[in-house]
C-alpha positions, -999 to 999 in steps of 0.1 A, spaced: 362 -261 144 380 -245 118 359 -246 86 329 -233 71 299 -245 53 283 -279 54 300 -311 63 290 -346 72 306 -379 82 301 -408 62 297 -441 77 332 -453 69 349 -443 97 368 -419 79 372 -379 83 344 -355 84 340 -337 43 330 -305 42 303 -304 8 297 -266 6 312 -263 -24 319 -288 -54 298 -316 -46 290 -338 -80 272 -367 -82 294 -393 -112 281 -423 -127 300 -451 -150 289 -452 -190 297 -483 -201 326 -500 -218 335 -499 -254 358 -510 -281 348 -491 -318 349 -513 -346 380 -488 -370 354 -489 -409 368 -456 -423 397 -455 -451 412 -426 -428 412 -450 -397 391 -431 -374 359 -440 -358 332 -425 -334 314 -436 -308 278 -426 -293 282 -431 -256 243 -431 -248 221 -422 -217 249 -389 -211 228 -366 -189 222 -335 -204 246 -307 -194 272 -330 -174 306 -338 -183 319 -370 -201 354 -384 -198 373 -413 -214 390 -438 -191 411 -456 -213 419 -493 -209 441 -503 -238 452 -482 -271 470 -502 -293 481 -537 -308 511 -549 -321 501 -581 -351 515 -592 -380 502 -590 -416 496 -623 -432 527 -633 -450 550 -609 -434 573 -615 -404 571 -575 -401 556 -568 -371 529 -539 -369 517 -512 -343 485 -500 -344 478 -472 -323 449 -442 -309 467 -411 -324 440 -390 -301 403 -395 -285 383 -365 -280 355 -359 -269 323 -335 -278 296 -340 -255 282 -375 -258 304 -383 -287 340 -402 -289 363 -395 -320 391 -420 -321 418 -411 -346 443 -442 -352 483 -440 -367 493 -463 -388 463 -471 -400 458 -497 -432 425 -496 -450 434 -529 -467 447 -545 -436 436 -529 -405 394 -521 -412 377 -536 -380 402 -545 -361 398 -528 -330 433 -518 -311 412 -495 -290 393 -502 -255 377 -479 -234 354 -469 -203 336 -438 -201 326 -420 -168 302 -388 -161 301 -359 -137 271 -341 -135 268 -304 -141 266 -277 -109 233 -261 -106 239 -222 -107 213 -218 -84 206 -246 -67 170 -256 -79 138 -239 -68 137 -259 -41 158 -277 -15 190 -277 -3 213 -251 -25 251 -259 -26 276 -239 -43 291 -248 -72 271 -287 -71 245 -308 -86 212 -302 -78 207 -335 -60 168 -329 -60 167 -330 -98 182 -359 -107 157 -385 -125 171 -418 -122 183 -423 -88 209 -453 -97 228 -431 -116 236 -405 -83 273 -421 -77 292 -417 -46 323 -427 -27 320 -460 -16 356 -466 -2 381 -446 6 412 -454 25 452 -452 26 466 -486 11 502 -499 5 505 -510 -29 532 -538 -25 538 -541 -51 504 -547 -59 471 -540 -42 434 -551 -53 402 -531 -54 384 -552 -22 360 -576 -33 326 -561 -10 326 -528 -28 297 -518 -41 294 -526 -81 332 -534 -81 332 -545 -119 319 -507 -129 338 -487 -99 365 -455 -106 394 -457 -86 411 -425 -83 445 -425 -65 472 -401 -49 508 -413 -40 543 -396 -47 569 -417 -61 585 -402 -91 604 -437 -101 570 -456 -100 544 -460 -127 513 -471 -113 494 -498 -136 456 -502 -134 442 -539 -148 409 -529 -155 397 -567 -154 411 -578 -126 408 -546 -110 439 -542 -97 466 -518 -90 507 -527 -93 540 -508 -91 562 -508 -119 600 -496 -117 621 -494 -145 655 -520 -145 681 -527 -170 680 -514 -207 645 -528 -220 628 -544 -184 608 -535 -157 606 -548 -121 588 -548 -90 611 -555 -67 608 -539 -29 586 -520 -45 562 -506 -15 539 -473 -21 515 -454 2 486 -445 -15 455 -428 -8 423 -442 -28 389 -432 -36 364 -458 -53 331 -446 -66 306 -465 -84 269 -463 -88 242 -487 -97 208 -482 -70 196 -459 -55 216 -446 -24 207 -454 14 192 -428 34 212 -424 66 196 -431 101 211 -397 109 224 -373 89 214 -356 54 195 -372 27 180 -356 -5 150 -372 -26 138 -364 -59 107 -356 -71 99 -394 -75 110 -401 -38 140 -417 -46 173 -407 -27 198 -393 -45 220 -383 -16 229 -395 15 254 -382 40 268 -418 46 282 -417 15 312 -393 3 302 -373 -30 328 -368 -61 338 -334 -50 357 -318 -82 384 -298 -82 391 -297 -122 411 -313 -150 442 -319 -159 456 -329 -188 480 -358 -195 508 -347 -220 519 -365 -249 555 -370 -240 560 -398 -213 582 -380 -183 567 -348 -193 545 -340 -160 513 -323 -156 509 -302 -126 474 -305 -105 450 -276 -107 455 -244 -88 447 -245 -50 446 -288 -54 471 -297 -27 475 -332 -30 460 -343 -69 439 -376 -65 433 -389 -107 414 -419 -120 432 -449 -126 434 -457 -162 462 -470 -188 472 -438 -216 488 -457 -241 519 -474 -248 554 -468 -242 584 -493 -258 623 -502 -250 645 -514 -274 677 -533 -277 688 -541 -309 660 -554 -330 641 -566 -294 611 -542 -283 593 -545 -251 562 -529 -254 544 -517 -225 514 -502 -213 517 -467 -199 508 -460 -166 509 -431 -147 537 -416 -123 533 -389 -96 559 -370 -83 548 -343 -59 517 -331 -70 521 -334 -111 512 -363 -129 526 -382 -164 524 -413 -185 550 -437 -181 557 -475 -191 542 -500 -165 532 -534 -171 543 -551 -201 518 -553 -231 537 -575 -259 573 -577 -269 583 -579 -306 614 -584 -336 615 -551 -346 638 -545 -383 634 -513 -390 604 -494 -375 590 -493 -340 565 -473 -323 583 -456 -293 553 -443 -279 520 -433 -281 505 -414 -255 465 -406 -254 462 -371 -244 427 -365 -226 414 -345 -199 412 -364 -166 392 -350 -134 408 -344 -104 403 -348 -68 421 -334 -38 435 -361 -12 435 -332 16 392 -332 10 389 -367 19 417 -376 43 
């Protein structure tokens, strides 16, 4: 049959997965948007109930604001300089930050998602996977996420998370297309996807715009389903943690999203086609003149390498004689490969 291993078939009526290796259940953290208190303009988040040993990353939604200071027609830009993160904790470090104007403003918005560790060893009892999460060990059933649609989708120029799936207002969408002219913006609230292309000297359009890509939606919230046939695993409290009907997050790495917008990332070795979470790093601007567009950057694939580019617009602004450019939040994003799920 031409692999090796475990695999199952999920009920979606999509390919068989082999999970022998890489199998991780991922759960969503919550939203946030730290209040910026400090004279240095940073600020730092504890993201709580992070399981011990698994790994956090931050999802952002918006990193900056353009406003005006009372009495000044100046306009300002207020951006994330960097996030990182250290286990549970989020460090926010702004630019242009004002301790007499700027304290608790909040230019920053943010999701945060976990991927559980891999077991060495697989437990001391059950079902041992290489290089996975020991299913059987997991306490708290709701937060065993899994793949709860996946499909190939014409964004066109815009497509929308489908309104059925499973806790669709804390889902991950994680996509794979090639289109190097194409920035890809993700509208957290509305949960939708649209194409962006680039057209005279400060605009963006969508026109004919009309992309192939291949999505992947997890989300968790309950416990999963046991299958009527097929694998399931239960913990120690009886609760399924696993079920074969349901894809797991099967990582393949990181990569990491350069500061430079146009500056591409290339997927991790032996990823053939790179599938990332959906997410908005930043801002990117145009100018003509004293006019700025400001826009929010999006991603671009071309091949199998990712970059931030500028998508939807954000704001415009009279700028006289300072503008942002861009500021790009560099982070660590996982990675999926297309070729395991389609």
């Amino acid at each position: 049959m031409g692999f090796y291993g475990l695999q199952i078939r999920p009920n979606d009526g999509g390919s068989a997965i082999n999970i022998t290796s890489g199998a991780r259940a991922a759960s969503y953290l919550g939203e946030f948007t730290p209040s910026f208190l400090n004279d240095d303009g940073s600020s730092v988040v504890q993201v709580p109930n992070v399981t011990p040993g698994a790994q956090m990353f931050v999802l952002p939604i918006s990193t900056a604001i353009v406003y005006q200071s009372p009495g000044s027609a100046v306009a300002s830009t207020l951006a994330a300089r960097s996030i990182s993160i250290n286990g549970s904790i989020v460090h926010t470090q702004l630019r242009n930050f004002n301790p007499y104007y700027d304290k608790g403003r909040r230019p920053v918005k943010f999701r945060c998602m976990q991927v559980m560790s891999a077991s060495s060893v697989g437990g001391n009892y059950g079902l041992a996977l290489y290089d996975a999460t020991n299913y059987a060990e997991i306490n708290d059933a709701s937060i065993s996420g899994a793949c709860v649609y996946r499909g190939i989708v014409q964004v066109a120029p815009n497509w929308q998370v489908p309104g059925d799936v499973p806790f669709r207002e804390s889902c991950t969408v994680f996509a794979h297309w090639d289109s190097g002219d194409i920035t890809l913006d993700f509208d957290e609230t509305t949960k939708t996807i649209s194409g962006w292309r680039r057209g005279g000297t400060i605009g963006v359009n969508q026109v004919d715009i009309n992309i192939t890509a291949y999505i992947c939606i997890f989300s968790n919230g309950a416990p999963q389903i046991p299958p009527r046939y097929g694998l399931a695993i239960w913990n120690r409290a009886g609760q399924c943690t696993f079920s074969s009907d349901s894809a797991p997050l099967l990582l393949r790495g990181t990569v990491g999203i350069q500061y430079v917008p146009g500056y591409y990332s290339a997927a991790p070795a032996d990823v053939g086609r790179m599938m990332v979470p959906l997410c908005r790093l930043g801002v990117h601007e145009l100018r003509s003149s004293t006019n700025v567009m400001n826009y929010f950057a999006g991603m671009r694939m071309s091949g199998n390498a990712v970059t931030a580019f500028l998508g939807r617009l954000n704001t415009n602004y009279i700028a006289t004689d300072y503008w942002i450019d861009f500021a790009i939040t560099t982070l660590p994003l996982p990675v999926i490969d297309a070729n395991d799920y389609f």
